[in-house]
C-alpha positions in Angstrom: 50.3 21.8 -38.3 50.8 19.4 -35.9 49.2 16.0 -35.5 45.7 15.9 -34.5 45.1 14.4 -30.8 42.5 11.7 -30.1 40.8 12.1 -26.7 41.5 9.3 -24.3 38.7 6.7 -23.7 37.1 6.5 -20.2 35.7 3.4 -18.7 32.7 4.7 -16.1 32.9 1.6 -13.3 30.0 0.8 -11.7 30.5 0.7 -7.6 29.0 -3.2 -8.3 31.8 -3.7 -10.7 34.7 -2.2 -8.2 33.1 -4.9 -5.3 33.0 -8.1 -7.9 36.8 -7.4 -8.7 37.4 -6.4 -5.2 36.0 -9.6 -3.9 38.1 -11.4 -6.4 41.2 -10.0 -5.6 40.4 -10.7 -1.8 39.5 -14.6 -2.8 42.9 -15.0 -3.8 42.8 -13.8 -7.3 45.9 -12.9 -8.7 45.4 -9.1 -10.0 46.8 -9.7 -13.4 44.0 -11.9 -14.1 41.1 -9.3 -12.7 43.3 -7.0 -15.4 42.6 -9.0 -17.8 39.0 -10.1 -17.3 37.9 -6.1 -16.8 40.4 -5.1 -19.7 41.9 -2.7 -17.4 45.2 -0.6 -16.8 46.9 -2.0 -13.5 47.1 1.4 -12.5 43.6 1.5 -12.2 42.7 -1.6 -10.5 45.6 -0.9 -8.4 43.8 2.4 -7.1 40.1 0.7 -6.7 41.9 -1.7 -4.3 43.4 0.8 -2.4 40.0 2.5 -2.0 38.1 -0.4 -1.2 37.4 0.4 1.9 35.5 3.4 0.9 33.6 0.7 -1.8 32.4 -1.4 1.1 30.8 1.7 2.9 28.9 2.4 -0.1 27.4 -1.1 0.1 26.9 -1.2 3.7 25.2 2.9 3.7 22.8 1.5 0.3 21.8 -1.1 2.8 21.0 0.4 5.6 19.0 3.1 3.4 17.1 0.1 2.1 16.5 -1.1 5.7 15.6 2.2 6.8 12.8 2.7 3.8 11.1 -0.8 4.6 11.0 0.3 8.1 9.6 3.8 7.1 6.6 2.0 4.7 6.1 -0.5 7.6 5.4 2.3 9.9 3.4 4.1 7.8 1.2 1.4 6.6 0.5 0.5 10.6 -0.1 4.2 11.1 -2.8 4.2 8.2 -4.5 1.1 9.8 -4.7 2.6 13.0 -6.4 5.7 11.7 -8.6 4.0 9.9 -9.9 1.5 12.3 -10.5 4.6 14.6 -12.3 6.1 11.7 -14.8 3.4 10.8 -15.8 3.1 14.5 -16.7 6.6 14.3 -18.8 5.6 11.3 -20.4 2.8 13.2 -21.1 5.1 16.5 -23.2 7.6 13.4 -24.7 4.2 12.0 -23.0 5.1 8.7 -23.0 2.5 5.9 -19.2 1.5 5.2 -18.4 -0.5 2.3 -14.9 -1.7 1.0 -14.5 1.0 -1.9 -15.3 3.9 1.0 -12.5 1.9 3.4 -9.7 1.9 0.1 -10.5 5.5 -0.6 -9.9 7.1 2.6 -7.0 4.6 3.3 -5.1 6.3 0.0 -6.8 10.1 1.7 -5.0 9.2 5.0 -1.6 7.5 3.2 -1.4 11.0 1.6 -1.3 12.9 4.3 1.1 11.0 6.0 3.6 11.2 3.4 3.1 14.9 2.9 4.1 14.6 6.8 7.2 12.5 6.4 10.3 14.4 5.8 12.8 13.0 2.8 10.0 10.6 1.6 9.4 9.8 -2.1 6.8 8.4 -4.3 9.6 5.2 -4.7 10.3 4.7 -1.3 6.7 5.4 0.4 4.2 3.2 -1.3 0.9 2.2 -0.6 -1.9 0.2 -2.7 -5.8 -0.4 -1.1 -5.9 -3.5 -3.5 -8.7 -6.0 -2.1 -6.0 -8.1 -0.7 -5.2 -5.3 1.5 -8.7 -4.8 2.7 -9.1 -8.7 3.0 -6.3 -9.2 4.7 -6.7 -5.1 6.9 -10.4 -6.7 7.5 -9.4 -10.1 9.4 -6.4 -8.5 11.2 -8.3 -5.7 12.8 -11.6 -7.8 13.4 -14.1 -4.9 12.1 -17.3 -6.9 11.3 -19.7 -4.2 9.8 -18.1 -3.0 6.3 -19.6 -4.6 3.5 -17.7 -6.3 0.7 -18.5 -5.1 -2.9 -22.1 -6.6 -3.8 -23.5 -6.6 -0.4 -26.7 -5.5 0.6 -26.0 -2.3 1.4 -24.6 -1.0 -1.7 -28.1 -0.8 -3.0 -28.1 2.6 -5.1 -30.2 5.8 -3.7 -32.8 5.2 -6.9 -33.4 1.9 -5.8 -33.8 3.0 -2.3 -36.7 5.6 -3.2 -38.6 3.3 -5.3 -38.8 0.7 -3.1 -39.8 3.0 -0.4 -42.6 4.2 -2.2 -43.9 0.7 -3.5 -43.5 0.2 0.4 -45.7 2.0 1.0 -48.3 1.3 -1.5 -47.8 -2.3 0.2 -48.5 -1.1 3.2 -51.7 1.2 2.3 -53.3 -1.8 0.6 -52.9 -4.7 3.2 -53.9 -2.7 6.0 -50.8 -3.3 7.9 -49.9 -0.6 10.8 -46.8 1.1 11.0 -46.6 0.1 14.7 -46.9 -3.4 13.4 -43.5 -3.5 11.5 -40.4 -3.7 12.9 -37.7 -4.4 10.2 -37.1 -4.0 6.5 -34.3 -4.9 4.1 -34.3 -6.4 0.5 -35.0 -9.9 1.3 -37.8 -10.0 3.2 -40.5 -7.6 5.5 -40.7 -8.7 9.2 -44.1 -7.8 11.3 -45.9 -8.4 14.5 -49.1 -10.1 14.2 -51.6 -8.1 16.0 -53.7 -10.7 18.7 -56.6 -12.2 17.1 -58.7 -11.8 20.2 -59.7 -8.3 21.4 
């Protein structure tokens, strides 16, 4: 029986490895010491350099995949800020109450969407986060004036709301005040017309 043969050990390259000890060679390197650095056969640094030029495409296709996915998330995240603006008008034409949680959910709703709607994207290249820095900075760029920051007035809850409406009322009843007489309400304060004291 013969002797037993060992299988030959491969050294998997990185392409980032092949374009340091191109780059060497090319800066005037001698090969025998990028040999001896990589602890390489000659052969094989001998066949990286005569594919080099097929190395460099690599780098320059990563990097214009790169470019093209910042582009892609840049469009996108204008895209969602368009909608969105459009969207809380229409909330402000209805006389809706718009605070900054509603405005970060349906800005993830609508970044959804459009990724379901962009062809090749992925979870890694299409990213969006409605952090409050975003709605801060979403807030001063597109000039909206009526959505309420967390803690505002109008976050009030709908219990709240009801009670006071009814101990409003109550107010009302036992002061004598009209209803024509009033003219605005919030939390802070009541707001009426005094009726003339002559007749």
């Amino acid at each position: 029986m013969g002797p037993k043969k060992h299988g030959v050990s491969r050294t998997v390259l990185t392409i980032n490895t092949k374009r340091e000890m191109i780059a060497k060679v090319e800066s005037g390197q001698k090969m025998a010491d990028v040999v001896r650095q990589y602890g390489l056969n000659k052969s094989t640094v001998c066949t990286i350099l005569a594919k080099k030029d097929i190395t460099k495409k690599t780098q320059a296709a990563e990097g214009v995949t790169k470019i093209t996915s910042a582009k892609q998330r840049s469009a996108i995240h204008d895209k969602i800020e368009r909608l969105l603006l459009v969207w809380i008008n229409e909330r402000e034409m209805k006389r809706d109450v718009t605070s900054m949680s509603i405005v970060q959910e349906k800005a993830i709703e609508i970044f959804e969407k459009l990724k379901e709607q962009t062809p090749g994207s992925s979870s890694e290249e299409l990213e969006f986060k409605a952090t409050t820095g975003w709605f801060t900075k979403f807030k001063r760029k597109s000039g909206i004036k009526h959505v309420l920051m967390h803690g505002e007035s109008a976050s009030a809850d709908k219990e709240a709301a009801e009670e006071y409406c009814l101990k409003f009322q109550e107010f009302i009843e036992t002061e004598g005040y009209r209803p024509q007489q009033i003219f605005n309400c919030d939390e802070t304060g009541l707001f009426w017309k005094r009726m003339p004291n002559r007749t």
